[in-house]
N, C-alpha and C positions, 0 to 999 in steps of 0.2 A: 419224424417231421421236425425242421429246423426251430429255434428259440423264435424270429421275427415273425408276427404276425402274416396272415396274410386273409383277400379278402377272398368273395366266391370266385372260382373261373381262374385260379393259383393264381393271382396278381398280387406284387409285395400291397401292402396297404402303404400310404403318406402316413411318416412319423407324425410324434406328436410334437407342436412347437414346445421348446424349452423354453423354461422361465428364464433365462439368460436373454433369449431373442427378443421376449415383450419387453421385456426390462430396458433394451438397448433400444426402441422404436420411438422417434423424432417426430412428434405431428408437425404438417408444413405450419411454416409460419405465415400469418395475413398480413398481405403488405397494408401500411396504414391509408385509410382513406384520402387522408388530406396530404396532398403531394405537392411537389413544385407546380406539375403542370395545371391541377387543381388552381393553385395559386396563380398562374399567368391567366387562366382563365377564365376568371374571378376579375385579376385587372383589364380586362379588355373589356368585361362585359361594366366595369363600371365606369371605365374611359367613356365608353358607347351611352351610357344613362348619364354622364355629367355632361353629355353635349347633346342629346335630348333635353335637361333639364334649364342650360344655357341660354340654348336657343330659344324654347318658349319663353324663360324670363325674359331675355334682350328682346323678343318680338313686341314684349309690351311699350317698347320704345316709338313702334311706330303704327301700333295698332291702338286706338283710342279703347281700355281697359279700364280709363278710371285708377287705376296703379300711381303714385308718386315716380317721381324722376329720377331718384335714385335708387329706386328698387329694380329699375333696368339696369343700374350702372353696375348690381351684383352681375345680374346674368352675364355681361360682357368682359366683367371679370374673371367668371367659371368659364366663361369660352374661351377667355385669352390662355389660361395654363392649359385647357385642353389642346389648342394647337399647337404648342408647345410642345410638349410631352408627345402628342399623336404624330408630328411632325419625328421627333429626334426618334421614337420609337421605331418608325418608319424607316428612318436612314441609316439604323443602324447605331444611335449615337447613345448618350447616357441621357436618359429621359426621365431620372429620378434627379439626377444634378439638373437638369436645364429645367423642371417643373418647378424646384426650389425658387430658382432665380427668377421665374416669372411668377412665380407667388408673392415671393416677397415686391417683386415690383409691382403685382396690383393692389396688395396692402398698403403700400405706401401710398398711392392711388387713390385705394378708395378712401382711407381712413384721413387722409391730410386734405382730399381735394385742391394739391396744388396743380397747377395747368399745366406744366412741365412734364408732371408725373401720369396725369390723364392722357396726353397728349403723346408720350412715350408707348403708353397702354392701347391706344387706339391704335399708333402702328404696329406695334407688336403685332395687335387682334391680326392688324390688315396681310401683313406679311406673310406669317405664319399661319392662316387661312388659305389664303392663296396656292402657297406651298404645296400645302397637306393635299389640298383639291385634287394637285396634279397627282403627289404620289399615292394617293389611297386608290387611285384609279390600277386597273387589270388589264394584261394584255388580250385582245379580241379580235378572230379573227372572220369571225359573220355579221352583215349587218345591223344584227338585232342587239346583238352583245356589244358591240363600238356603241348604241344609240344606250345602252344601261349603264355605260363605263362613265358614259358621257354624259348622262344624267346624273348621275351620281358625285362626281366633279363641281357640277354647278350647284347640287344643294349643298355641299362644302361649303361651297365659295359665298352662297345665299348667306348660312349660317354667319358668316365675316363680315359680312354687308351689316347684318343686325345687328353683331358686336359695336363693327364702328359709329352705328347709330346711336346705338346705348352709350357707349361710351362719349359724345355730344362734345369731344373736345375741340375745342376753340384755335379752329388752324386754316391758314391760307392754301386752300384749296389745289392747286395747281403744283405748289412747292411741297404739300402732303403729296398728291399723288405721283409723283418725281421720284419722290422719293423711297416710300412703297414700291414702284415699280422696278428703280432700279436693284433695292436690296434682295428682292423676293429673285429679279432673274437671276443673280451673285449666287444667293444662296444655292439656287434650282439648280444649274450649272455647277456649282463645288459638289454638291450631291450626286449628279448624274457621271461626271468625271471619277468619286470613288467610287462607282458601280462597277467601275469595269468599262463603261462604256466611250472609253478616250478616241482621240481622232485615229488612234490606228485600225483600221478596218474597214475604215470612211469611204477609200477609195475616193479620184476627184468628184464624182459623182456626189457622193454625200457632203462632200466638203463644200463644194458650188452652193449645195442647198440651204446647210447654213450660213454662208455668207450672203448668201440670197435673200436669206430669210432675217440676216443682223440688217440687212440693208432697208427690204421695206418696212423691219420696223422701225428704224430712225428716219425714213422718209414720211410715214404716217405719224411720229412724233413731233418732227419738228415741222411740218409741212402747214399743220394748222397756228402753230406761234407765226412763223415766217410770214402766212399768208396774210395775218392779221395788223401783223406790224408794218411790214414793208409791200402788202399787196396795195393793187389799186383800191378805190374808192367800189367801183362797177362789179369787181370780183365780191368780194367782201361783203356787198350788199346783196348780190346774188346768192352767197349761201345763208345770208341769213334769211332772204327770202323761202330758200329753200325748204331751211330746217324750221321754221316758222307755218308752212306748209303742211307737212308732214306733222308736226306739231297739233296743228288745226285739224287736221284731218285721220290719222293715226293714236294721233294721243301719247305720241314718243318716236323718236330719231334714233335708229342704228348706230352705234359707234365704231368707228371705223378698226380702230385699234382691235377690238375682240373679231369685229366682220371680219378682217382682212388678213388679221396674224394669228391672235389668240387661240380663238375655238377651230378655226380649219387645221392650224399647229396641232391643234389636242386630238383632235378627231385621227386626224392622218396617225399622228404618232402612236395613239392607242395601237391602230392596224397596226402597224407596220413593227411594235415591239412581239406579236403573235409569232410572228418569225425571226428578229434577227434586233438583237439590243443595241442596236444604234436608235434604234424609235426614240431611245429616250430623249433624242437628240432634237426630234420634232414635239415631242413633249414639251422639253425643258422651254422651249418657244409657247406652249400653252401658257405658261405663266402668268405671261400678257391679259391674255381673256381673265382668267380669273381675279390676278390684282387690279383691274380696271372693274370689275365688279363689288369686288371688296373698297374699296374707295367711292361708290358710288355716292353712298350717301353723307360722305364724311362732311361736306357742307353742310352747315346749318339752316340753309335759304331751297334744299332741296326739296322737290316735290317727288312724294314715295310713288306716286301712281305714275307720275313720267319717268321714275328711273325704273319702278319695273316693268314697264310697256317695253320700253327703251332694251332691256334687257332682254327681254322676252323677243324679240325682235331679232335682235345681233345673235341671241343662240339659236336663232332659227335658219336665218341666213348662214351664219356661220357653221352649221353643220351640211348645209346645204353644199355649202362649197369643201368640205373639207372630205364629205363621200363625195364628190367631184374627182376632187384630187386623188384621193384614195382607187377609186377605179380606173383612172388614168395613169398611176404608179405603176411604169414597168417591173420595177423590183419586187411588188408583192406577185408575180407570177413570175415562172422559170422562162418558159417557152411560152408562146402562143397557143400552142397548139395542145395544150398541158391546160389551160386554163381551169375549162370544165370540170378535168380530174381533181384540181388542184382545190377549186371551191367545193368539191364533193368532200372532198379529204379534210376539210382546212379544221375541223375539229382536232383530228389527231396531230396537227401540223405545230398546234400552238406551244410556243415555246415556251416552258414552263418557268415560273417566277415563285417566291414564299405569297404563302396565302395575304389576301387584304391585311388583315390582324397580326403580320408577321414582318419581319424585319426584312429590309430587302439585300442586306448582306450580312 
């Protein structure tokens, strides 16, 4: 019989491990719990609780709380760097350098109380609210998901409303909202243009629709200065009859601007980015509804319960018309006859984008 062991049934037996081999065994190593992604996710979830904690503050601005006056003007301080940061976060940008700079400008702000500096702080809020509104919204491609994108958007944009409240800075109304209006579309448009989504791809089609759509909103912009200044006496008295009216009887007046451009822009666009990233191009027109929101109550002579009727209104309408548009849009179907398929399908259809929390390039 040979020297090697063997067991019953003449099978060799398994040697024995060598102390060599235990000697040489590596236990895995544990990766550490606290990680980068650990760490992003950490910042997001306290992004997300300093604009819960903003927006209650600021709310005491227009909510009779018994609170002192400048203990709203923190809250719309913490809202102003969160849109900030949530905004460049969003776009891709450096959202630790731009939260810097609108820290230290609402420190200046709060701590000196000069009007300049308030006043700067209030835009900011309004801008950078605005903004954020449109881009933290998702592309959707079912009713119900456009009507949450779309919800979602406006308690943004609410949230800015209450900044600019808090914030109580002393400014001529009209040349505030001018100018909010036009910096937020500046911005929204430099953003949507680095996405990727330039006029190439537009085809006339798309190209018609923003020009279509730059055009009724300077028509609806200047339309109401024009009419006031250089309309008849008969005109003139007729809308204020109107909106006096409506007033009396409603308790708040639709604003045209969010009716006509803003919210239908946002609505459509949400669609229509589910398939094909030109939406952001009917987006980047949402902008309107939102900074026309965020400005509502930047007046100091305003009444909270007519601007939110008022509002409450325009985004009812205004979603009213914008699934109008939306199901009248040739483009979000192939063929006619495809339609059916294509709304059975349209979950797998949508075009994928980074998560809410995520950068969009």
């Amino acid at each position: 019989m040979s020297g090697a062991r063997t067991q019953q049934g003449g099978r060799r037996a398994a040697p024995r491990r060598r102390a060599a081999d235990t000697l040489s065994y590596i236990p895995p190593v544990r990766e550490p719990r606290f990680t980068v992604k650990a760490l992003r996710a950490a910042g997001i979830s306290g992004l997300f609780l300093a604009w819960l904690a903003g927006f209650a503050v600021a709310l005491t601005s227009v909510v009779a709380v018994g609170f002192p006056d400048t203990f709203a003007r923190y809250g719309a301080g913490l809202l102003t760097v969160v849109f900030v940061v949530g905004t460049a976060r969003r776009s891709g940008g450096r959202a630790t350098l731009w939260g810097v700079l609108a820290l230290a400008l609402v420190g200046v702000a709060l701590f000196t109380t000069w009007s300049w500096a308030i006043a700067a702080g209030s835009v900011v809020a309004a801008v950078f609210a605005a903004v954020w509104a449109v881009l933290i919204t998702r592309p959707a491609a079912r009713v119900g998901s456009v009507v949450r994108e779309y919800v979602i958007a406006l308690v943004v944009a609410s949230s800015g409303t209450a900044a600019v409240a808090a914030w109580d800075a002393t400014v001529e109304y009209r040349r505030y909202y001018l100018i909010v209006l036009i910096v937020a579309l500046a911005i929204t448009f430099g953003i949507v243009w680095s996405l990727g989504a330039g006029l190439h791809g537009l085809g006339r089609r798309g190209v018609a629709l923003i020009i279509g759509g730059a055009a009724l909103l300077a028509l609806v912009l200047l339309y109401s200065t024009a009419v006031r200044q250089y309309g008849s006496a008969e005109v003139v008295d007729a809308i204020d009859r109107t909106a006096a009216w409506l007033h009396d009887t409603t308790g708040g007046v639709p604003r045209p601007a969010e009716v006509l451009v803003g919210f239908p822009a946002l609505v459509w666009g949400i669609s229509t980015r589910s398939h094909r990233r030109q939406g952001w191009w009917m987006c980047a027109f949402g902008v309107v509804g939102t900074a026309v929101m965020t400005t509502a109550l930047a007046s100091p002579n305003a009444d909270t319960t007519y601007v939110a009727l008022s509002t409450l209104y325009s985004a009812i309408l205004g979603l009213a018309i914008g699934l109008v548009i939306r199901s009248l849009d040739p483009g979000s179907t192939s063929k006619s006859g495809q339609r059916a398929a294509r709304r059975a399908s349209a979950q797998d259809e949508i075009r994928p984008e980074p998560a809410r929390s995520h950068a969009l390039k």
